[in-house]
C-alpha positions in Angstrom: 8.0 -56.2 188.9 9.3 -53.7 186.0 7.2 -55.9 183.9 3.9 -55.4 185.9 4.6 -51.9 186.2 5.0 -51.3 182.7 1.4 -53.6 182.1 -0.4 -51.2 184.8 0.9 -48.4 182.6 -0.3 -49.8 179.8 -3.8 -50.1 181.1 -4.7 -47.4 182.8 -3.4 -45.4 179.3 -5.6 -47.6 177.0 -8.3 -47.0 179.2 -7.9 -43.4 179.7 -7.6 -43.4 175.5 -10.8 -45.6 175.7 -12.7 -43.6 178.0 -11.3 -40.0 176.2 -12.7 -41.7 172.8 -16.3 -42.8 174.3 -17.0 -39.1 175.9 -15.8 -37.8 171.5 -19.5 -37.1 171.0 -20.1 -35.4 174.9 -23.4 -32.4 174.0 -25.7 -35.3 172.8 -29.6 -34.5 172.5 -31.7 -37.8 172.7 -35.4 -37.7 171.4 -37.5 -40.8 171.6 -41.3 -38.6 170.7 -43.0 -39.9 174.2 -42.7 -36.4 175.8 -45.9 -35.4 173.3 -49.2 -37.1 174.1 -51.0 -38.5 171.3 -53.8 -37.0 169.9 -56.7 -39.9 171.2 -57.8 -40.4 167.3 -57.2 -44.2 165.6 -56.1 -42.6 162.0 -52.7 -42.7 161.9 -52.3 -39.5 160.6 -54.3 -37.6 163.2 -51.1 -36.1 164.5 -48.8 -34.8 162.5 -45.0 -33.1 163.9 -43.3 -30.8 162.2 -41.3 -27.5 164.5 -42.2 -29.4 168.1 -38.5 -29.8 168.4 -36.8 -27.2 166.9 -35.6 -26.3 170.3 -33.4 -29.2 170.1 -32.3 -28.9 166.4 -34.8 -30.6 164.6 -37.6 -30.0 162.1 -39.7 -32.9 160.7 -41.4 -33.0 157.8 -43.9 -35.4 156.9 -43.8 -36.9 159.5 -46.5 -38.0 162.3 -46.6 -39.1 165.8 -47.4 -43.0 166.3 -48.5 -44.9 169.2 -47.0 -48.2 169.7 -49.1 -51.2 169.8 -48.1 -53.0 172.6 -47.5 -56.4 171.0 -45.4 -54.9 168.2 -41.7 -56.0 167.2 -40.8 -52.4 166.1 -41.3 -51.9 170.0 -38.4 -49.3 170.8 -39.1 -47.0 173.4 -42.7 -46.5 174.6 -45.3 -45.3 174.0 -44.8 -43.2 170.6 -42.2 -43.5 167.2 -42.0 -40.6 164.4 -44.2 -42.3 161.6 -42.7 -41.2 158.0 -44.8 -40.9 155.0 -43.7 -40.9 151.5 -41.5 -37.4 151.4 -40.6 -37.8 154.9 -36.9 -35.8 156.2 -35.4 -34.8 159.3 -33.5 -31.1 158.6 -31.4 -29.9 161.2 -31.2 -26.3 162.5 -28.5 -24.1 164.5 -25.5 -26.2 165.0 -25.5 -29.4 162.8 -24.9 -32.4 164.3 -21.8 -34.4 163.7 -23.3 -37.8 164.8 -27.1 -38.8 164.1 -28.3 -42.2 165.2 -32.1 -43.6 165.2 -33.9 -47.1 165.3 -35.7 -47.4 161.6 -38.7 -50.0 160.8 -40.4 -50.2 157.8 -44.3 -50.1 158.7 -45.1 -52.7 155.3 -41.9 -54.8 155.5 -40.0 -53.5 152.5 -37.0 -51.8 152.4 -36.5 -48.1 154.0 -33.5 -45.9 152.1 -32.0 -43.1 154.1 -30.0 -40.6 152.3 -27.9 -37.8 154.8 -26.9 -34.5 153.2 -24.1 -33.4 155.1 -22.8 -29.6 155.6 -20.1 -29.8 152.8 -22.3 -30.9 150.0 -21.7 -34.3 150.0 -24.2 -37.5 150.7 -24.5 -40.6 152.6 -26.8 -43.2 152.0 -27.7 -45.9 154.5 -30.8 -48.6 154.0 -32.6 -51.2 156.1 -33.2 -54.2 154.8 -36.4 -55.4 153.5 -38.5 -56.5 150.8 -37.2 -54.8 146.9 -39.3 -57.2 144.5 -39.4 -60.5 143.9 -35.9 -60.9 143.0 -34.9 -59.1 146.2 -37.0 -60.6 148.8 -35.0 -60.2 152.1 -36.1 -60.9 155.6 -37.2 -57.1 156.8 -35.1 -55.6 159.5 -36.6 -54.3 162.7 -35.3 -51.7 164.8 -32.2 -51.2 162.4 -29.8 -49.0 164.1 -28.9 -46.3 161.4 -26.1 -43.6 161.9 -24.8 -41.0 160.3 -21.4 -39.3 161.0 -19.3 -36.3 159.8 -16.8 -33.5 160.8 -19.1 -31.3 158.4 -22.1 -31.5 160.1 -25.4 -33.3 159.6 -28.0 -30.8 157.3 -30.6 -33.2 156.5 -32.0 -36.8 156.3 -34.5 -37.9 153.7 -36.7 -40.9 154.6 -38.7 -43.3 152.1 -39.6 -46.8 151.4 -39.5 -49.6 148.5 -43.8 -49.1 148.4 -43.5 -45.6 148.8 -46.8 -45.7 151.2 -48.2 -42.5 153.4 -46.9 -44.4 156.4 -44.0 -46.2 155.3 -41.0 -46.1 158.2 -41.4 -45.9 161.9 -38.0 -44.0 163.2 -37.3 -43.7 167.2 -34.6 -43.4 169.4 -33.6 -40.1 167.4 -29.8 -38.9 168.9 -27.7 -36.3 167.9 -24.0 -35.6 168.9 -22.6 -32.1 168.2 -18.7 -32.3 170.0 -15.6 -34.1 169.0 -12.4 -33.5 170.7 -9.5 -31.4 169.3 -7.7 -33.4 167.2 -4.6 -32.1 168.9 -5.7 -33.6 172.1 -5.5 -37.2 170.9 -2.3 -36.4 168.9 -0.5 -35.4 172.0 -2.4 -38.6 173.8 -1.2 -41.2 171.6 2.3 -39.4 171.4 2.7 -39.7 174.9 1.9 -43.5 175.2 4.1 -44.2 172.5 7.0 -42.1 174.5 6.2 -44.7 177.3 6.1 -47.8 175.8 9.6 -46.5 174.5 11.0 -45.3 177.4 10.0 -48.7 179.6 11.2 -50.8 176.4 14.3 -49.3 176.6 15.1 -50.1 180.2 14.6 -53.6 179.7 
């Protein structure tokens, strides 16, 4: 009975940890570009983006609004996807994210480099697979899920491509996280399981 007892315990505190864990990043702002209707032209370029969502942190630049066709294996979310062209970024305004995550496709196959400048200076670089030359012909990825995390804050993402085309990655699914719990509050957490498990160990 002791023994089930201490199990329950055990459970309902690793799920409570779980659960405090998944709710880290709570304040999250998902954009996935289908609130904006297309401007009814076929160039892909008819509709560029660039302050439409600076009410929600982010500026775009470079970029363009894309309409997915409906066969298409980049499919994400429909009907639209941020099309990047050659200097393509994402900069973020007011409070900087701490987690950015997004769905990346290369338009042409090759491979799509991401490089994240974070708020103390430093850089992380991410890439989706894809074709680099003929001695690095991988199998292109679609609908690579690229994230981005730091206590420092997220400042800015620059986008391009092995081609370096006008329209070279399709990006959708855009979210960013802005809260993480106080570090104190997990401290005390985990200190308090471990005082169980060492209390009920004990009694045994």
């Amino acid at each position: 009975m002791r023994a089930s007892n201490l199990r329950s315990r055990f459970s309902t505190c690793f799920f409570g940890l779980l659960g405090l864990l998944g709710s880290s990043y709570a304040s999250a702002v998902v954009i996935n570009f289908d609130d904006i209707e297309r401007i009814d032209d076929p160039f892909w370029a008819a509709h560029p983006l660039s302050t439409e969502y600076a009410d929600r942190g982010l500026i775009i630049d470079g970029g363009f609004l894309g309409l997915y066709d409906a066969d298409s294996e980049a499919l994400a979310s429909s009907p639209n996807y941020l099309q990047g062209g050659p200097y393509f970024s994402l900069s973020f305004v007011g409070t900087l994210p701490l987690f950015v995550s997004m769905l990346v496709t290369s338009s042409h196959e090759d491979a799509v480099y991401l490089d994240a400048r974070l708020g103390d200076g430093t850089h992380l670089a991410r890439q989706v697979a894809g074709w680099e030359g003929p001695d690095h012909d991988t199998p292109p990825e679609i609908k690579k899920l690229i994230t981005f995390e730091s206590t420092s804050g997220i400042e800015h993402i620059d986008i391009s491509a092995f081609y370096f085309l006008r329209n070279s990655a399709m990006v959708d699914d855009l979210e960013l996280r802005y809260t993480v719990p106080e570090p104190g509050t997990l401290v005390l957490f985990l200190a308090g399981l471990l005082a169980l498990a060492r209390k009920r160990l004990l009694k045994k």
